[in-house]
PASEBA-1860 file (N, C-alpha, C; in nm, 3 decimals):
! residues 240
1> XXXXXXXX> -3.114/0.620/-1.142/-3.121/0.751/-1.205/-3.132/0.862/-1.100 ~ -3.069/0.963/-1.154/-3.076/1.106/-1.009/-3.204/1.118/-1.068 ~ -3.324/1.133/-0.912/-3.452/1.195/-0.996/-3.419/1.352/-0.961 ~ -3.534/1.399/-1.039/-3.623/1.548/-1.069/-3.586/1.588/-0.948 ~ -3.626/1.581/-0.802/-3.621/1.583/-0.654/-3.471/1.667/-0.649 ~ -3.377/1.542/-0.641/-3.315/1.575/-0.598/-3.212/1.718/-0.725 ~ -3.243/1.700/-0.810/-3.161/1.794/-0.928/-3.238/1.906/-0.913 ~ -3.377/1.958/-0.797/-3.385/2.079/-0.804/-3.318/2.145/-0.618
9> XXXXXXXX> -3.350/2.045/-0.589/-3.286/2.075/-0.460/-3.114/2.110/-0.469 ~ -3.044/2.029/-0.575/-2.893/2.113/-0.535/-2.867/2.241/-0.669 ~ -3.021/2.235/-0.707/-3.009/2.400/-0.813/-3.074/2.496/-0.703 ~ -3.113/2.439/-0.609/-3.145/2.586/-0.524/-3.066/2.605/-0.416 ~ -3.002/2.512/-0.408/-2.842/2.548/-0.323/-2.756/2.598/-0.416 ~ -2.704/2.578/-0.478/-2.621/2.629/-0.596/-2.647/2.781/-0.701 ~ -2.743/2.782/-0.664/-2.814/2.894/-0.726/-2.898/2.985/-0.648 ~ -2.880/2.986/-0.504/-2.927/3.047/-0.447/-2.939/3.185/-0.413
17> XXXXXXXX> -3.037/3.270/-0.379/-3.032/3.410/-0.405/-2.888/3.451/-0.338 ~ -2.831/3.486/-0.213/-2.761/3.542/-0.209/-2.608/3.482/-0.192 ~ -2.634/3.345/-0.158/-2.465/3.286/-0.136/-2.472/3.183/-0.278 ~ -2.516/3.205/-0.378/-2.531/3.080/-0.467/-2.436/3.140/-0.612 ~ -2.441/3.080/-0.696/-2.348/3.126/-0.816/-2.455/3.240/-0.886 ~ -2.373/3.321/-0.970/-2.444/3.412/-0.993/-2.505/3.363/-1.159 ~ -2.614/3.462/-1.201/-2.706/3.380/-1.358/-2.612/3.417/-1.469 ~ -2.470/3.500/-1.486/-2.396/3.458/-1.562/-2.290/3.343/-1.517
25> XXXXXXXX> -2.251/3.343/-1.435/-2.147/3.249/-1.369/-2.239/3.096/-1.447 ~ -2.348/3.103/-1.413/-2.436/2.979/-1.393/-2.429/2.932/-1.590 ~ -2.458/3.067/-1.674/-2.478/3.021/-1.783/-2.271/2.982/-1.821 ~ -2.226/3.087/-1.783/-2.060/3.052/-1.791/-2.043/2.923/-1.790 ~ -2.081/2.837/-1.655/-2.038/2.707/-1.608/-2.107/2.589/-1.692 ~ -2.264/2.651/-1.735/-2.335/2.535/-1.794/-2.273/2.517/-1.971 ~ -2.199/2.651/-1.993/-2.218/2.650/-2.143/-2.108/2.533/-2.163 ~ -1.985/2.553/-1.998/-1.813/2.483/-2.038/-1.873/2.343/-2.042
33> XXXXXXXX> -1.979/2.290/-1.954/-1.978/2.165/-1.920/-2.068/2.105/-2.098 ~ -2.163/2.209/-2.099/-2.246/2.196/-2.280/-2.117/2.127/-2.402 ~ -2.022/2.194/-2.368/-1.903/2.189/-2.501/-1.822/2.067/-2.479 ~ -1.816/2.072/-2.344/-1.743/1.952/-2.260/-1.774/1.826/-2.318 ~ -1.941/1.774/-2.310/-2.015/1.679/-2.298/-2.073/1.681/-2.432 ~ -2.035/1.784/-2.472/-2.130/1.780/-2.646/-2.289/1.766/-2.666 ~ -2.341/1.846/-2.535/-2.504/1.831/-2.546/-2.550/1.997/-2.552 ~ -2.692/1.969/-2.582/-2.752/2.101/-2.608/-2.806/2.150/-2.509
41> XXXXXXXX> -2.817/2.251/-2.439/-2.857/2.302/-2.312/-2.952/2.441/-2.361 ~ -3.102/2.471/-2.255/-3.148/2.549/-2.302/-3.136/2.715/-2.277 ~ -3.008/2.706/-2.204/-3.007/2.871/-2.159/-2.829/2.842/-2.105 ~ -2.792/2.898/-2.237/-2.636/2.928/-2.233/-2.651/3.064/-2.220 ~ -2.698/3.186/-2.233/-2.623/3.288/-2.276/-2.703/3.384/-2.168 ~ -2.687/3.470/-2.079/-2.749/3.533/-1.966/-2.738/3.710/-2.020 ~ -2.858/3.779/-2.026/-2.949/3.742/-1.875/-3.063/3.668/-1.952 ~ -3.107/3.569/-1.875/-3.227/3.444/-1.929/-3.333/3.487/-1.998
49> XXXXXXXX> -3.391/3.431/-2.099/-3.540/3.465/-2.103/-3.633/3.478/-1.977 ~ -3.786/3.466/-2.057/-3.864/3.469/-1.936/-3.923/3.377/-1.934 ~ -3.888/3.269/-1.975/-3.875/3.076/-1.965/-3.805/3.035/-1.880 ~ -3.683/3.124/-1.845/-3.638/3.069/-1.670/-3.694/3.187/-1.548 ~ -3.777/3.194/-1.522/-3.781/3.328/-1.435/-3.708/3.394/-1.352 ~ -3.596/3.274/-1.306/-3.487/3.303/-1.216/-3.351/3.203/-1.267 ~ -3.277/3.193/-1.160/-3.142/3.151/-1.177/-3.138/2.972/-1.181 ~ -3.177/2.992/-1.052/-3.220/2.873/-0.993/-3.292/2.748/-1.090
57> XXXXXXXX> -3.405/2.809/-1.160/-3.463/2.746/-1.265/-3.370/2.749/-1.388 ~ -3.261/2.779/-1.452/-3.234/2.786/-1.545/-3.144/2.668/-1.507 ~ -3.045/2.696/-1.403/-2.969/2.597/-1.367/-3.025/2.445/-1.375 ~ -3.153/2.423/-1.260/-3.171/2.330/-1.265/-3.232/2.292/-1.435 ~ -3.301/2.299/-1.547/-3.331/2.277/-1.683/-3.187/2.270/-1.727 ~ -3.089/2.343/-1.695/-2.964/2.311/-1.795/-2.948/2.149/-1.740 ~ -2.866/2.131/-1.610/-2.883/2.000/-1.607/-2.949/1.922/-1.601 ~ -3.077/1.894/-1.556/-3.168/1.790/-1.683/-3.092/1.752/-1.790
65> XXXXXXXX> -3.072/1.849/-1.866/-3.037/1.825/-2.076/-2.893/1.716/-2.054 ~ -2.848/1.702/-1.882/-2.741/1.572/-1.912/-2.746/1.478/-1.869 ~ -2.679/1.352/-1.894/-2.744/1.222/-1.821/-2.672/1.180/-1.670 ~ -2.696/1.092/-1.636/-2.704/1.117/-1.483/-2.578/1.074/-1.441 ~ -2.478/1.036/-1.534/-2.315/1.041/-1.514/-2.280/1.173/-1.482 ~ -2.296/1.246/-1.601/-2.280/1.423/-1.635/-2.329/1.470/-1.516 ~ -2.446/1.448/-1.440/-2.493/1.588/-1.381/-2.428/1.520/-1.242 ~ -2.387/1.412/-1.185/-2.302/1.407/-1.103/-2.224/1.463/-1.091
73> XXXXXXXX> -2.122/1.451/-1.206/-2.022/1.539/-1.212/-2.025/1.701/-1.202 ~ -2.144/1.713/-1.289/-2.136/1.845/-1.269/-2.174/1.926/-1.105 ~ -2.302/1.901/-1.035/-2.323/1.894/-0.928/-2.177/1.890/-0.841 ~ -2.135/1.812/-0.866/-2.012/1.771/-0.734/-1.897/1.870/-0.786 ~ -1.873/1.901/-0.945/-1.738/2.018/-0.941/-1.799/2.139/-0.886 ~ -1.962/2.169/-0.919/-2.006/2.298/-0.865/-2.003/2.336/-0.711 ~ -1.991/2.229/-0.659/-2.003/2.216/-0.488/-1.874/2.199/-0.449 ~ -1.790/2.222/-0.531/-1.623/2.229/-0.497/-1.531/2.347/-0.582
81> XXXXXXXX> -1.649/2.418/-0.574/-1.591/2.544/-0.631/-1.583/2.645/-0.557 ~ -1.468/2.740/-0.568/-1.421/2.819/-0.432/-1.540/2.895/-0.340 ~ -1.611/2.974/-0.448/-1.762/3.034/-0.451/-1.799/2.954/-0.283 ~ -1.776/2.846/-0.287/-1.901/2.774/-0.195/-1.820/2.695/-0.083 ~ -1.651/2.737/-0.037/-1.603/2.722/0.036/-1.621/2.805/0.210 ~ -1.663/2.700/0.253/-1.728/2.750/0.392/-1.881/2.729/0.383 ~ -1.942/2.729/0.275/-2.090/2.674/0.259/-2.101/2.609/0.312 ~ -2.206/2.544/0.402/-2.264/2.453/0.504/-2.356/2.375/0.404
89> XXXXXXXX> -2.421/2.477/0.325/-2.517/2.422/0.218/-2.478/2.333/0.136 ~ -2.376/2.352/0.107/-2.299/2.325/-0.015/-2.206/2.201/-0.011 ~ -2.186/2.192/0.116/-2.110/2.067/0.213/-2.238/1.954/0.172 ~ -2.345/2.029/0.275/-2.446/1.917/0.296/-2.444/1.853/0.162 ~ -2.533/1.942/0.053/-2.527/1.922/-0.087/-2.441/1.774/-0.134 ~ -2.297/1.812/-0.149/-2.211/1.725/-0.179/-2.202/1.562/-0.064 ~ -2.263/1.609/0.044/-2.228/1.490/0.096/-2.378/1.410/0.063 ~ -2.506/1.421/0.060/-2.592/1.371/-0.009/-2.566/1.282/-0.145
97> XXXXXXXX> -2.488/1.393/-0.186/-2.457/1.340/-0.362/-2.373/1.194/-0.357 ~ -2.299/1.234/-0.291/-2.197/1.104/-0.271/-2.275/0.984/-0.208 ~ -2.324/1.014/-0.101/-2.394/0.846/-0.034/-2.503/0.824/-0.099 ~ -2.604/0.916/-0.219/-2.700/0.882/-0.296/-2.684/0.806/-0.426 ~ -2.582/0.879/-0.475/-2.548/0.860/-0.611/-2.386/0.846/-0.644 ~ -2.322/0.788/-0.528/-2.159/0.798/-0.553/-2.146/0.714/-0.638 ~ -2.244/0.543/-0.658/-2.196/0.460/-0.729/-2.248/0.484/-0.911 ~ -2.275/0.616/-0.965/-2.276/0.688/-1.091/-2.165/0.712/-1.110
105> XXXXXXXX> -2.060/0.784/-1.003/-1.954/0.830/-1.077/-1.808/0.743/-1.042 ~ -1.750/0.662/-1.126/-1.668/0.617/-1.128/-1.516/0.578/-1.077 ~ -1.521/0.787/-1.088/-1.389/0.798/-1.063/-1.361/0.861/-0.920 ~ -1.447/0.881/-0.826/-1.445/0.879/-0.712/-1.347/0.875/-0.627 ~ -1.286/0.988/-0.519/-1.174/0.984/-0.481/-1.212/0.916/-0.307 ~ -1.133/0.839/-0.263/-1.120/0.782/-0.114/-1.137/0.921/-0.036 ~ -1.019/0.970/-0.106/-0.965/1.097/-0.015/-1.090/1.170/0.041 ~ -1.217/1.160/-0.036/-1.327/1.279/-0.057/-1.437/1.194/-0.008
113> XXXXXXXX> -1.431/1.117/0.057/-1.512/1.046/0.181/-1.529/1.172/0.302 ~ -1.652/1.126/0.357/-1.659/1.254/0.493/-1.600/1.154/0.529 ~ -1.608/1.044/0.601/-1.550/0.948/0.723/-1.384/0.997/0.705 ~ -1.335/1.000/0.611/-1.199/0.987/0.551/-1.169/1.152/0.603 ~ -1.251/1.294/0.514/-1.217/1.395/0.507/-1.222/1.437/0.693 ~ -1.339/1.345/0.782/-1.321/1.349/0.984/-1.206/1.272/1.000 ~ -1.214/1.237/0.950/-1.048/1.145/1.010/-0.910/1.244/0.960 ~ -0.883/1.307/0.857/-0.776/1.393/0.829/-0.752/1.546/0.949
121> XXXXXXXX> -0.902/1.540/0.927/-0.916/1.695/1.052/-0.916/1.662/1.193 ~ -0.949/1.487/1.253/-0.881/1.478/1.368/-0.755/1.447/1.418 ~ -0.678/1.373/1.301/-0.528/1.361/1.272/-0.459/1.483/1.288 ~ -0.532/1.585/1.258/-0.437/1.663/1.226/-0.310/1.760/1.374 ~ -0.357/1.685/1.451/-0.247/1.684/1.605/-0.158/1.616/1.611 ~ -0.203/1.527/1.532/-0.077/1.407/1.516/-0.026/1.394/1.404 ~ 0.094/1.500/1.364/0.089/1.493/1.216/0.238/1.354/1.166 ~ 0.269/1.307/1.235/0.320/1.169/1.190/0.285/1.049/1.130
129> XXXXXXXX> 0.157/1.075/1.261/0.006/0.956/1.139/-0.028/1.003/1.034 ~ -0.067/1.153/1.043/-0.120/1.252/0.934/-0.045/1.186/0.785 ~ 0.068/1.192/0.822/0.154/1.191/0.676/0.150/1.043/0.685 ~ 0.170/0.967/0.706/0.130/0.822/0.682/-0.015/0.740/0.608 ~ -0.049/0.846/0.685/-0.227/0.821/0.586/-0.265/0.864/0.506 ~ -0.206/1.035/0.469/-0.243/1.043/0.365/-0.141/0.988/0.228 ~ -0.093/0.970/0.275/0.065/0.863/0.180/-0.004/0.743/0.104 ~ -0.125/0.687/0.215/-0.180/0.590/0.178/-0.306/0.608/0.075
137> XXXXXXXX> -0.380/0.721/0.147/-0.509/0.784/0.039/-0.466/0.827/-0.096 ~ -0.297/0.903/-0.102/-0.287/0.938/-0.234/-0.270/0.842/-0.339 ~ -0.195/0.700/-0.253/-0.141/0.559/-0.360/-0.323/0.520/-0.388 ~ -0.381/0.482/-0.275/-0.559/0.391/-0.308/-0.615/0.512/-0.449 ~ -0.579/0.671/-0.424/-0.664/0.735/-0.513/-0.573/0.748/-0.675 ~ -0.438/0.682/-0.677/-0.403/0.689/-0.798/-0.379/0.531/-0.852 ~ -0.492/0.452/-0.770/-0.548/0.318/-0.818/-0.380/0.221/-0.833 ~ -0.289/0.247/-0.715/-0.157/0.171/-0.672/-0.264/0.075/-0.592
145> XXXXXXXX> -0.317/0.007/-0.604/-0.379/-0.120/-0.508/-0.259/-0.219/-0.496 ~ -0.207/-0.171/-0.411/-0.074/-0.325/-0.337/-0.095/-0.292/-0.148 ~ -0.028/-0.399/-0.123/-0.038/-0.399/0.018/0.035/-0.302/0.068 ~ 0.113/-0.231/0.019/0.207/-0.147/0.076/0.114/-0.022/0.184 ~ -0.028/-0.001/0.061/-0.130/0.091/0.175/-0.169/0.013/0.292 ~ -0.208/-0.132/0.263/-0.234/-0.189/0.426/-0.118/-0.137/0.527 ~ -0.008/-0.137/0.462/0.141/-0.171/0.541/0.113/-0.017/0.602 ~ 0.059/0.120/0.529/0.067/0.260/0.589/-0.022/0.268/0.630
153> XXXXXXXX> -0.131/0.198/0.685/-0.245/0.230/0.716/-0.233/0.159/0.843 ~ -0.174/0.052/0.879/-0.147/-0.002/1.001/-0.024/0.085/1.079 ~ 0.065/0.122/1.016/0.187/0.209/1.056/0.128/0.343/1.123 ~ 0.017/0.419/1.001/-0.035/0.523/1.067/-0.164/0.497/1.199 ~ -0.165/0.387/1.223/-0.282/0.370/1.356/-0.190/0.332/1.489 ~ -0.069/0.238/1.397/0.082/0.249/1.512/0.076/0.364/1.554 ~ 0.146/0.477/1.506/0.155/0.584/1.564/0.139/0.673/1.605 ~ 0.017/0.669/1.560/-0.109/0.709/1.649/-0.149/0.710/1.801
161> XXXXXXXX> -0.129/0.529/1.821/-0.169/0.484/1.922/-0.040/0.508/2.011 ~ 0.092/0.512/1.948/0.198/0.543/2.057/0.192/0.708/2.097 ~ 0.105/0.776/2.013/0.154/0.930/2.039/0.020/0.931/2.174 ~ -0.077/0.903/2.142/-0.238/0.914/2.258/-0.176/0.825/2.344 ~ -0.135/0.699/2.400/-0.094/0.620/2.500/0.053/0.681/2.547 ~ 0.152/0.754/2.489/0.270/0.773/2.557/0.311/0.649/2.542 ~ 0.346/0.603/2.461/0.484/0.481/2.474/0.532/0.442/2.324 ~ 0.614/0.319/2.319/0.658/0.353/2.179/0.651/0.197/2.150
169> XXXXXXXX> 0.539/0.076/2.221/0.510/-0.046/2.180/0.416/-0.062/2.067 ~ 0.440/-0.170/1.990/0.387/-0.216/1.846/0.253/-0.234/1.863 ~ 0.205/-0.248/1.753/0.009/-0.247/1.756/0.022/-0.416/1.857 ~ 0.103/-0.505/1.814/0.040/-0.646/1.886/0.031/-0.634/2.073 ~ 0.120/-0.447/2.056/0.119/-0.484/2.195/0.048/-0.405/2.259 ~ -0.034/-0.328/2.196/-0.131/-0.212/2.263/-0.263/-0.247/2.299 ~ -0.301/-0.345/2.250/-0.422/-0.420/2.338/-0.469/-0.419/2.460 ~ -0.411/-0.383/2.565/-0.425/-0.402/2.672/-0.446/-0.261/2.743
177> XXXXXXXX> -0.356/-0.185/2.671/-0.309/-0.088/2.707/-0.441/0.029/2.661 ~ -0.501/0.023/2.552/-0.639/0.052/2.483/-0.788/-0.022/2.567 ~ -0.728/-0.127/2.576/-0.864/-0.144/2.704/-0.892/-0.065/2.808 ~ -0.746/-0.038/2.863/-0.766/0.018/3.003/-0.763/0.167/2.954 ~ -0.701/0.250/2.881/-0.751/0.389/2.843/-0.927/0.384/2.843 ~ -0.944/0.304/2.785/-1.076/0.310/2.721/-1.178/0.299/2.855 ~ -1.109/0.191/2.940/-1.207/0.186/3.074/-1.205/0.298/3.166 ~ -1.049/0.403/3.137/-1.040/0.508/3.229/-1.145/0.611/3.190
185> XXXXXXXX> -1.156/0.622/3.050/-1.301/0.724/3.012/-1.414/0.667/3.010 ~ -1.459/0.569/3.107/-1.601/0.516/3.129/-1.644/0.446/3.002 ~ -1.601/0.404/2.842/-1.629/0.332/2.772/-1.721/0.267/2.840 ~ -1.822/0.168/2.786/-1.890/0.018/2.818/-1.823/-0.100/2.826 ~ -1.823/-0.186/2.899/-1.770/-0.305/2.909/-1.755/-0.366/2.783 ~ -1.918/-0.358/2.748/-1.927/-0.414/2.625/-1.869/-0.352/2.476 ~ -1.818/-0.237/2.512/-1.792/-0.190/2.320/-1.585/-0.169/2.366 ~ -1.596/-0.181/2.486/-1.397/-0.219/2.499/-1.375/-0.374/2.469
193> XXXXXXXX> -1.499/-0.463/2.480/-1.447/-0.591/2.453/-1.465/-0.583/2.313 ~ -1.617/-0.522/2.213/-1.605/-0.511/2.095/-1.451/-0.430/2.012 ~ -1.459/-0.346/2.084/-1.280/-0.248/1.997/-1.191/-0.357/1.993 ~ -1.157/-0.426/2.155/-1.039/-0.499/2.116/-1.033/-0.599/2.026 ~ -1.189/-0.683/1.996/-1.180/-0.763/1.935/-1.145/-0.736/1.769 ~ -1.196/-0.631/1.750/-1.220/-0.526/1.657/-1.035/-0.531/1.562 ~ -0.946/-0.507/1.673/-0.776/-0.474/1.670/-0.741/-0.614/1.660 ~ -0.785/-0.679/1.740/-0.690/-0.858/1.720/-0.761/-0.914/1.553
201> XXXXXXXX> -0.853/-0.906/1.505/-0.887/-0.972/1.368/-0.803/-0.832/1.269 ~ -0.809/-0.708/1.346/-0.732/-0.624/1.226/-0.548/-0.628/1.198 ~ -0.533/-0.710/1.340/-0.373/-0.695/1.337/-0.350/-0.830/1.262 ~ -0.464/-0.927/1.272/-0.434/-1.050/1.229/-0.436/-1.061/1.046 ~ -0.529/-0.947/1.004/-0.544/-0.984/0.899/-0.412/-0.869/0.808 ~ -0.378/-0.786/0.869/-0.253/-0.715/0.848/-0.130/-0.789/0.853 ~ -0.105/-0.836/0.936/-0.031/-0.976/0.935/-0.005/-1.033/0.858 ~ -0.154/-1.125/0.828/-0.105/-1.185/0.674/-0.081/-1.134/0.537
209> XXXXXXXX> -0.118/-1.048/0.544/-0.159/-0.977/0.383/0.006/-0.843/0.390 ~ 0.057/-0.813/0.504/0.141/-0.722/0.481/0.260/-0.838/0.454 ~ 0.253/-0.923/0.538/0.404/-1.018/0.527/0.380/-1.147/0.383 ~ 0.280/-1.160/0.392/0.277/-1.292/0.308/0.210/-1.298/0.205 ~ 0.151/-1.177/0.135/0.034/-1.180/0.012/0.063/-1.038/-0.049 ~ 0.095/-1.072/-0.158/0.118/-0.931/-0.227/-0.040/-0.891/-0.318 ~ -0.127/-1.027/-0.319/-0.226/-1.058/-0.391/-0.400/-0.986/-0.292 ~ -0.411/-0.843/-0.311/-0.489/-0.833/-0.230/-0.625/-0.783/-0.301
217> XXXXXXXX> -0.769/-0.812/-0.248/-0.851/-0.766/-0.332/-0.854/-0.613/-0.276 ~ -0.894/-0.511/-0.423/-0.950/-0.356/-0.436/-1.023/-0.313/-0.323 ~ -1.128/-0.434/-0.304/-1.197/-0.380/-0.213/-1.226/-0.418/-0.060 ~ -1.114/-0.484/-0.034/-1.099/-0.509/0.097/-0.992/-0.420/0.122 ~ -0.901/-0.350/0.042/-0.763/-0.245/0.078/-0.896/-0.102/0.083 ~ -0.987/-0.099/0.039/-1.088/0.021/0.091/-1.171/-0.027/0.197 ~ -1.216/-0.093/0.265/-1.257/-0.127/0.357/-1.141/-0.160/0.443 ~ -1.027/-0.164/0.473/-0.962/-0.104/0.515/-0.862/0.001/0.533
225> XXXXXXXX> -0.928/0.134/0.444/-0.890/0.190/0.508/-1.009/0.276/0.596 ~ -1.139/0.264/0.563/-1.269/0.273/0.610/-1.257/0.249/0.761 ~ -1.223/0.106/0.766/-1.227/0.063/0.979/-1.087/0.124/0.985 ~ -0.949/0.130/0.927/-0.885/0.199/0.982/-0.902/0.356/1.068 ~ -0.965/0.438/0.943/-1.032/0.534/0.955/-1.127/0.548/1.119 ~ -1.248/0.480/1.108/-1.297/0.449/1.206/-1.238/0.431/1.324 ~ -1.130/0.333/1.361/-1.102/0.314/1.509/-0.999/0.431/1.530 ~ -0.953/0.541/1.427/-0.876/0.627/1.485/-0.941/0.733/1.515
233> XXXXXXXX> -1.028/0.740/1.435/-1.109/0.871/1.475/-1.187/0.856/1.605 ~ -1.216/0.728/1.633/-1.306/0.689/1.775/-1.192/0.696/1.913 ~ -1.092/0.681/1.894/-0.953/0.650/1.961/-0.912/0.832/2.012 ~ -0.877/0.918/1.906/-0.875/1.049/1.913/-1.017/1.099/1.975 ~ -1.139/1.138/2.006/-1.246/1.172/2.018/-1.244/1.090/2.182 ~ -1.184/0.980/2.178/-1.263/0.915/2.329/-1.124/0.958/2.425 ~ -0.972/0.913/2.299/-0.935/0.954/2.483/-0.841/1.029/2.498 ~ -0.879/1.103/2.594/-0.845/1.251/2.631/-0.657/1.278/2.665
END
């Protein structure tokens, strides 16, 4: 269950005196989601009694009145509303929501992962991978689960790795070639032997599942694209 805690903490981000939604906006938004959800809420109509003393309080009592599917949702469209673009608050907010309570809401997009949303903004130099991956986030987020995303998710770390190394050899053959980048920026002995090992079980298991298994589980095609994610963003960030 979302407790009490946390449902007043993202009503006082959300509702905050000067960068937060304003106490009609607030009753506006609570009344659409009231009609939406078919529940009774205690302060639709603004400016509030003197049972909410402020904004902040009204907000947080409206959601209470929904259950803890609803106020996910609601929470997370409010924190993705233009209002709160560039919010730091409002970022934080949403990224709490997600690693606290992501497994409430169902319908959950890949795309809207931070790991996922750092990995798009360090791609974004390399926009060949760029479009390869997100090719892949849009099929995983319109629930296409076939190997074809393994198949773009290995393609986009291919080309990746040929655009940062300068050359135009296949993932089986960049192994070597990733060690020694990795040793030229002082890496550890120990986490260049972990990466590579890291690439030989990922090329191996790409391997089988891109050429020979059309039969793949949901949640191993999100966990990879998770370590995909991971070794590119570590790959971009380390070498120069």
């Amino acid at each position: 269950m979302m407790d009490s805690a946390f449902i007043t903490y993202a009503s006082d981000v959300l509702g905050e005196t000067n960068t937060g939604l304003s106490g009609s906006k607030i009753a506006e938004y609570s009344t659409a989601y009231a009609v939406k959800f078919d529940v009774n809420i205690p302060y639709s109509n603004y400016p509030f009694p003197d049972s909410a003393p402020n904004k902040r309080t009204a907000l947080r009592k409206n959601i209470m009145a929904f259950n803890d599917e609803q106020q996910f949702f609601i929470i997370k469209e409010l924190c993705d509303l233009p209002d709160f673009a560039g919010n730091e608050d409002a970022k934080a907010l949403k990224t709490k929501l997600l690693s606290k309570y992501g497994k409430l809401y169902t319908d959950i997009l890949i795309s809207e992962l931070e790991l996922v949303q750092e990995t798009i903004h360090w791609l974004s130099q390399y926009p060949r991978s760029l479009k390869v991956y997100n090719e892949a986030l849009v099929k995983y987020d319109n629930r296409i689960y076939e190997r074809n995303i393994l198949d773009d998710m290995r393609l986009a770390f291919e080309l990746l790795l040929k655009e940062i190394l300068g050359n135009g050899k296949s993932l089986e053959n960049q192994i070597a070639e990733i060690g020694q980048a990795l040793k030229q920026t002082e890496v550890s002995k120990e986490l260049r032997n972990m990466f590579n090992a890291l690439i030989n079980y990922y090329k191996d298991y790409q391997n089988t599942y891109i050429k020979h298994d059309d039969n793949v589980n949901v949640n191993e095609i999100e966990y990879m694209i998770e370590l995909t994610s991971l070794l590119m963003k570590f790959l971009i960030r380390t070498i120069k």
